[in-house]
Structures are given as C-alpha cells and as structure tokens.
C-alpha positions as CSV (number, residue, x, y, z in Angstrom):
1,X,-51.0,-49.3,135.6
2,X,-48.3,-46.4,135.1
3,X,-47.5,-45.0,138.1
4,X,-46.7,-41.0,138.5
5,X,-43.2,-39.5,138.9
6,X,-42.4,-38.5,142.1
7,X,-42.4,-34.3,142.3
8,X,-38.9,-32.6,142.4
9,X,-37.7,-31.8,145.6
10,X,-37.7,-28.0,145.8
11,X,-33.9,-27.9,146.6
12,X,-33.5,-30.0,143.6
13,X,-34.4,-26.7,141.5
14,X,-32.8,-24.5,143.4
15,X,-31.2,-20.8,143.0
16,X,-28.5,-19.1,144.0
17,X,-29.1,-16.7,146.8
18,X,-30.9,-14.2,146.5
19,X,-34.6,-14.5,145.6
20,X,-37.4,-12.9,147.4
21,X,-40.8,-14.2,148.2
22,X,-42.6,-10.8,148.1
23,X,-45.8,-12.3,150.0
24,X,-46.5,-15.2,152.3
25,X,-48.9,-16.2,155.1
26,X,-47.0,-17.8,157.4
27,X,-48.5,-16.4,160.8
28,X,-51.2,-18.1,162.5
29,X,-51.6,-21.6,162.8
30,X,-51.2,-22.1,158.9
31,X,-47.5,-23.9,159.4
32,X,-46.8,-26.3,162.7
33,X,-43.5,-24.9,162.5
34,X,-43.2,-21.5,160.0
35,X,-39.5,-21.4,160.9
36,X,-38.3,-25.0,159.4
37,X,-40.7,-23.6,156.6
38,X,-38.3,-20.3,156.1
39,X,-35.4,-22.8,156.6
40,X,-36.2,-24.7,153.7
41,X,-36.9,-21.4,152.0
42,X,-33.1,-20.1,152.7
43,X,-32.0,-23.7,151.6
44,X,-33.4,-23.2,148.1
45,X,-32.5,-19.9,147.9
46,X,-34.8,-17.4,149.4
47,X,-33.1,-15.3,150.8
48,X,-36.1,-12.6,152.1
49,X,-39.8,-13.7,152.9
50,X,-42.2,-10.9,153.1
51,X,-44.9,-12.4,155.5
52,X,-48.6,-10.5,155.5
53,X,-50.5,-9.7,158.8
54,X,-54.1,-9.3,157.9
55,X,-54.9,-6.6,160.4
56,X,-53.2,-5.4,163.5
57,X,-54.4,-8.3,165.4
58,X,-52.6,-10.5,163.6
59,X,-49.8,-8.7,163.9
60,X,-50.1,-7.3,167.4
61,X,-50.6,-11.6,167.8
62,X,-47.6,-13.1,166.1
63,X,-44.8,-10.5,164.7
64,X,-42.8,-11.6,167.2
65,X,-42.2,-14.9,166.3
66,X,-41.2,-13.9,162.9
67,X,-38.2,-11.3,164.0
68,X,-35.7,-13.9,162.1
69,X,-33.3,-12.6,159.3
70,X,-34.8,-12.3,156.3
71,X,-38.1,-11.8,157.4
72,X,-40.1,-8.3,156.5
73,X,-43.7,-7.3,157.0
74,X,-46.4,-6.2,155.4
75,X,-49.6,-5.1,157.2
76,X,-53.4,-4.1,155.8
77,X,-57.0,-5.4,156.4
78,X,-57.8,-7.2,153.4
79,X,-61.3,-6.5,151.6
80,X,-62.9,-9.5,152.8
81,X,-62.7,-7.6,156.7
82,X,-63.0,-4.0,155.4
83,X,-65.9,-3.1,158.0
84,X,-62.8,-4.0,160.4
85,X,-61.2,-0.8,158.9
86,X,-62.1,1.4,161.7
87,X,-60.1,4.5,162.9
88,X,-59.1,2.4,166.1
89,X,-57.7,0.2,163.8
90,X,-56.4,2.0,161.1
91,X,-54.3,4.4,164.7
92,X,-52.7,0.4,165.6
93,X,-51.3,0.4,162.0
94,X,-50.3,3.8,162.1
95,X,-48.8,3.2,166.0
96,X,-46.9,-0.2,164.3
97,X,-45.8,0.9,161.2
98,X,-44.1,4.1,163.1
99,X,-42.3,1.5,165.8
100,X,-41.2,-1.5,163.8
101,X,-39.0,-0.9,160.7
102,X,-39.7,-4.4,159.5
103,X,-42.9,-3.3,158.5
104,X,-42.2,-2.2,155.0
105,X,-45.1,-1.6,152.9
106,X,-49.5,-1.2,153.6
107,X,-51.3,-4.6,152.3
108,X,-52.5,-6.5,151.1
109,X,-55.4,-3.9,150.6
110,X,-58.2,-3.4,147.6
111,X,-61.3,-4.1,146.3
112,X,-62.1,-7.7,146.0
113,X,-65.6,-8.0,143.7
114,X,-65.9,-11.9,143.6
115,X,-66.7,-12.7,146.8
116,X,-68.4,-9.4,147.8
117,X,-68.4,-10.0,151.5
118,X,-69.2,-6.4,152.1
119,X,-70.8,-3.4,150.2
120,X,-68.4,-2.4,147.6
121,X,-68.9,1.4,149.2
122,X,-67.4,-0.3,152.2
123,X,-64.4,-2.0,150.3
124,X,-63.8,1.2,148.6
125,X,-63.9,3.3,152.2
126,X,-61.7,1.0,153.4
127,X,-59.4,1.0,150.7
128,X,-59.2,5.0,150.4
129,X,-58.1,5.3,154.4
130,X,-55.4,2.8,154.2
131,X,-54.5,4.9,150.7
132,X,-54.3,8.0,152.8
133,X,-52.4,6.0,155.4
134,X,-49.7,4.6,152.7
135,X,-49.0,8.3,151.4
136,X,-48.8,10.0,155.0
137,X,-46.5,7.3,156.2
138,X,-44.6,7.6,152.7
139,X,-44.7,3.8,152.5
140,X,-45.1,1.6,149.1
141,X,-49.0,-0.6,148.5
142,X,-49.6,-3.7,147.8
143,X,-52.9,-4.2,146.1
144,X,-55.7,-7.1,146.0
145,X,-57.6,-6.5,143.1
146,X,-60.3,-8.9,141.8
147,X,-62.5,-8.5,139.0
148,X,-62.4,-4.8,140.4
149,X,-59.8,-3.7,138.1
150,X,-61.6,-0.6,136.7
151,X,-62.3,0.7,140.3
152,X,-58.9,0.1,141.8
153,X,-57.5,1.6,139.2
154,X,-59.9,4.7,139.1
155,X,-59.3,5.1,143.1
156,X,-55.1,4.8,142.9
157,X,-55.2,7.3,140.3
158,X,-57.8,9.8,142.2
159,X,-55.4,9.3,145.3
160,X,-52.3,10.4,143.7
161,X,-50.8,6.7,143.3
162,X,-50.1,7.4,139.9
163,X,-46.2,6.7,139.9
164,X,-45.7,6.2,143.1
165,X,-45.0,2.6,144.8
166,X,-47.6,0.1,144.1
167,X,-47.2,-3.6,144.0
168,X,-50.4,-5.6,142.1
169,X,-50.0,-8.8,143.9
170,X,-51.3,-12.0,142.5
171,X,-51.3,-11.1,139.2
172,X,-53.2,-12.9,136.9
173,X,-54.8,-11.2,133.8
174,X,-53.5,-10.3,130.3
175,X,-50.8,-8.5,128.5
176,X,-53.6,-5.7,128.3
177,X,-53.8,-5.2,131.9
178,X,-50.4,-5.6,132.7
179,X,-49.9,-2.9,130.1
180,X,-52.3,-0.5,132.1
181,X,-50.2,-0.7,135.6
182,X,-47.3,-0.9,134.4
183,X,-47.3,2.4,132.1
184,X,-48.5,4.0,135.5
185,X,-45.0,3.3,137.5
186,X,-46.3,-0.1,139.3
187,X,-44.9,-3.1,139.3
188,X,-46.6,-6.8,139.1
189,X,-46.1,-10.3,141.9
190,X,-46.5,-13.1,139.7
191,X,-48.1,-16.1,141.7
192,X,-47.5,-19.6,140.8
193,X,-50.3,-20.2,138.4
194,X,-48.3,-19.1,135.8
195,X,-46.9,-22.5,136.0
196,X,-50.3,-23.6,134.9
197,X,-50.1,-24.5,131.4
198,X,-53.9,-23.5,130.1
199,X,-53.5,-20.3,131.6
200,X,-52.3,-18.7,128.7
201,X,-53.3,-15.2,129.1
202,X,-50.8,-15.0,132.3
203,X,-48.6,-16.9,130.5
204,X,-48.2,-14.4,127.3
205,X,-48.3,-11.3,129.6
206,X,-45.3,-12.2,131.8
207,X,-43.2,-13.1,128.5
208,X,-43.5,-9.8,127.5
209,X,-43.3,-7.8,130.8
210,X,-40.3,-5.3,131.0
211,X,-37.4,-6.6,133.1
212,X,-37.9,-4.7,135.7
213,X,-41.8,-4.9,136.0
214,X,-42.3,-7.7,138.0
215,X,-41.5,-9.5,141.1
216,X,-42.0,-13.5,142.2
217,X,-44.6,-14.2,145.1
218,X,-45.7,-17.4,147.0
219,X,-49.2,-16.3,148.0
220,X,-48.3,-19.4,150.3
221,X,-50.1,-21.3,151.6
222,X,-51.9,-21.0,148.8
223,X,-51.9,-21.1,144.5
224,X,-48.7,-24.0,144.9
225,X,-47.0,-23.3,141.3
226,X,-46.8,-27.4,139.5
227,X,-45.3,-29.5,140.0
228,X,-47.1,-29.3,143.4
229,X,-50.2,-27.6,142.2
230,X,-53.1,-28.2,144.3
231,X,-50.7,-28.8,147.5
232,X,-50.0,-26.3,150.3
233,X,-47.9,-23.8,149.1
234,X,-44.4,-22.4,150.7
235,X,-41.7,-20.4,150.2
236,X,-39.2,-23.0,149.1
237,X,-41.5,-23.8,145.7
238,X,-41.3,-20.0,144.7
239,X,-37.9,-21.7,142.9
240,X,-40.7,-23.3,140.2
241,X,-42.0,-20.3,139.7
242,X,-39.2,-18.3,139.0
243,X,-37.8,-21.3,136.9
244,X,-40.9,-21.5,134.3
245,X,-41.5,-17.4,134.1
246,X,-37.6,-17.8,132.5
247,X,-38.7,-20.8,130.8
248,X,-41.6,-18.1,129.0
249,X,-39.3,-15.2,128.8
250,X,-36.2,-16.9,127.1
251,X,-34.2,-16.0,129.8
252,X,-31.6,-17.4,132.0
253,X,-33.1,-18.7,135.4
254,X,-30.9,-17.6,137.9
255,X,-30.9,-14.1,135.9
256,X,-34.9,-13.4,136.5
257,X,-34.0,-15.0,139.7
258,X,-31.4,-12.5,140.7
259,X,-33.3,-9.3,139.3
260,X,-36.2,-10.0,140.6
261,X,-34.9,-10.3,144.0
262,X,-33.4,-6.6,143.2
263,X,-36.7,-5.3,142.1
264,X,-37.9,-6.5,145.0
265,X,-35.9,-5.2,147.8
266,X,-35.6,-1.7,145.8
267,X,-39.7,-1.4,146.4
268,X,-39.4,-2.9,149.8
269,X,-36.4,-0.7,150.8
270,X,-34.8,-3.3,152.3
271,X,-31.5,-5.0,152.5
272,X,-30.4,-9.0,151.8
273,X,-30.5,-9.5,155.4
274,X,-33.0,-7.8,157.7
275,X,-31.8,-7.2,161.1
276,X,-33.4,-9.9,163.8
277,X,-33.9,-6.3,165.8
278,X,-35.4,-4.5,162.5
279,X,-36.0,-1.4,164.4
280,X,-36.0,1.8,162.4
C-alpha cells in the first residue's frame, strides 16, 4: 500500500516579508496559543494579520491580548447575530472604533442567505446601520456575502458605497461577479479554496483579476488552502495561497506576494508594523 507524502511545511514555501493575511479568527478559544500561531505567521512571511472580533463583546473580551506588532482589527456583527445589531451595540462599536486606532475597517458585515438564521429584513437592517456606521466613521467594509449577491450589491450602491472602500471577503464566484465589484471601486480577499483544483470558476476569475484587485485572506481557522485542505487553517498557510493564485496568473510568487500586501495595507491604512500601543 502507497503511502501519502508528508504535507510541506509552511516555512518550506515561504515569502519574503511582507504579505498580509487580511482576515483571521484568532480570538477566543479557537488557538491554545494565537501568539506562537502569529509567530509562525511572521516566520513564513506575514508580516500583518488582520484578526476579526465578531461583535463588541468579543472585542471588549480579547483585543487585548492581540496588541502585538502586526496585528490590526476589524470589528462587525456578522449576519448570522444580526438581531445582536442593536443601537447599544452598534454605540460600543462606535465608542471602540473612536479609541483604538487598531481598529481599521467595519466587518465582517452582510447578508448571508444560506443559512438564514434570521429574517433577511433583519440581515438587511443590520447591515444598513453598520453601512451608515462605516461612512460616518469614514472607515473602509468588509463584506460577507452569500448567495445574496443581488441584495448586497443593490444595498452598497443605495448607501453610497459605490467607489468607496469595500473589501468582498471570501470570494468565491466567477469572472462575472468579480467583474461587477470590481468595476465599482472594490476590491476582492481570495480564500484558500482557490487551491482547490475542481473549483474552476474561482480559479478562472482570479487569473484574470487586475493586479491591483485583490488581496490574500486566511478565513483561518477555517477553508485551509491544500495541501492542508480539510485541516485547521492559520496564518502561516496563507503562503499556499498566494503561491498557487501566481501559479494561475503566470506571475512571479513573491511578486503577487509583495503587491498584495501593498493593496492590502493601502485599504487598511496601515503601516508594515502596527504599533503594540496602536492608539490613534
């Protein structure tokens, strides 16, 4: 009986310094020890880790932890808890987003039509007040948008979105679709599945993204790109990402590598080394 080749070591594949994971989960309990985790990251050439609080009491809960360099934050209530949307609620992420520079963008926030775990009226309320709460605090959006396309588009548009900063994270549709948002002045996180070699609609899409349409995300610890597909994800494998979108594109690894990390920290506004104070 063959047996399988051992997977790659991540800092077997690694890139120069430089790349950003534009959206990882590392709060909670996820990771026994999230700071080896961004260790390993920086060791394979991560050099900034956006990490997603799902609601102000995840981030009221563990920010603290994560005040490391190269660390920023994102902060929204995600569809699946849009009754928790509430004007108490939506005041903490005002309060938090006007004290801690860190906090660099409102997400990940949208419409989310698979699971339906609330009225779509009240994903759609919830995803217009932390709309209005992006524009007054002149911050960038990252959006969660599945198999709700047609209304989170129609709502970014009635809001005044329209070529202003909006990240679509976890992208995974067609050249079509990636057409749409990017006409409009967004930009698109490819996620590891474009590793996957059936998912060819992905796959064709990112090949033919402009250069500076697109940024490289984690997701961790979830959608591990292959060789460790099906595995808890982490910062550290975003390096197999970035590897195989060059692979699709023709292009030089440490080149999408490098430019994506731009792209990155020109939507994020932030520097190659966030502050460990990262006070505005």
């Amino acid at each position: 009986m063959s047996r399988k080749a051992p997977r790659p070591a991540p800092e077997a594949a690694a890139l120069p310094p430089g790349g950003v994971d534009t959206h990882a989960h590392l709060d909670g309990d996820r990771y026994a020890d999230p700071l080896h985790v961004l260790e390993r990251a920086r060791a394979c050439g991560v050099s900034a880790v956006g990490n997603v609080f799902l609601g102000p009491a995840a981030y009221a809960a563990d920010h603290a932890r994560f005040r490391v360099p190269g660390v920023f934050f994102l902060l929204g209530i995600h569809p699946h808890e849009a009754d928790q949307a509430t004007p108490d609620a939506l005041a903490a992420m005002e309060a938090a987003f006007r004290e801690d520079g860190r906090l660099r963008a409102v997400g990940e926030i949208g419409l989310d039509y698979h699971y339906d775990f609330h009225p779509r009226a009240v994903q759609q309320e919830a995803l217009c007040r932390q709309l209005e709460l992006a524009l007054r605090l002149d911050v960038p959006v990252v959006i969660h948008s599945r198999e709700a396309e047609d209304d989170t588009l129609a709502i970014l548009e009635r809001m005044g979105l329209t070529h202003r900063p909006v990240l679509w994270h976890c992208f995974g549709l067609g050249a079509d679709w990636a057409a749409e948002i990017v006409r409009r002045g967004w930009i698109l996180s490819i996620p590891g599945p474009v590793t996957f070699p059936k998912n060819h609609a992905l796959r064709a899409a990112v090949a033919g993204l402009p250069p500076d349409s697109f940024v490289l995300e984690t997701d961790c610890p979830y959608l591990a790109p292959e060789p460790y597909r099906g595995q808890r994800n982490e910062p550290a494998l975003l390096v197999f990402t970035a590897r195989e979108v060059a692979r699709l594109r023709g292009e030089d690894p440490a080149l999408v590598w490098r430019r994506c990390g731009a792209t990155a920290r020109r939507f994020f506004g932030i520097q190659e080394e966030p502050s460990a104070e990262g006070g505005k």
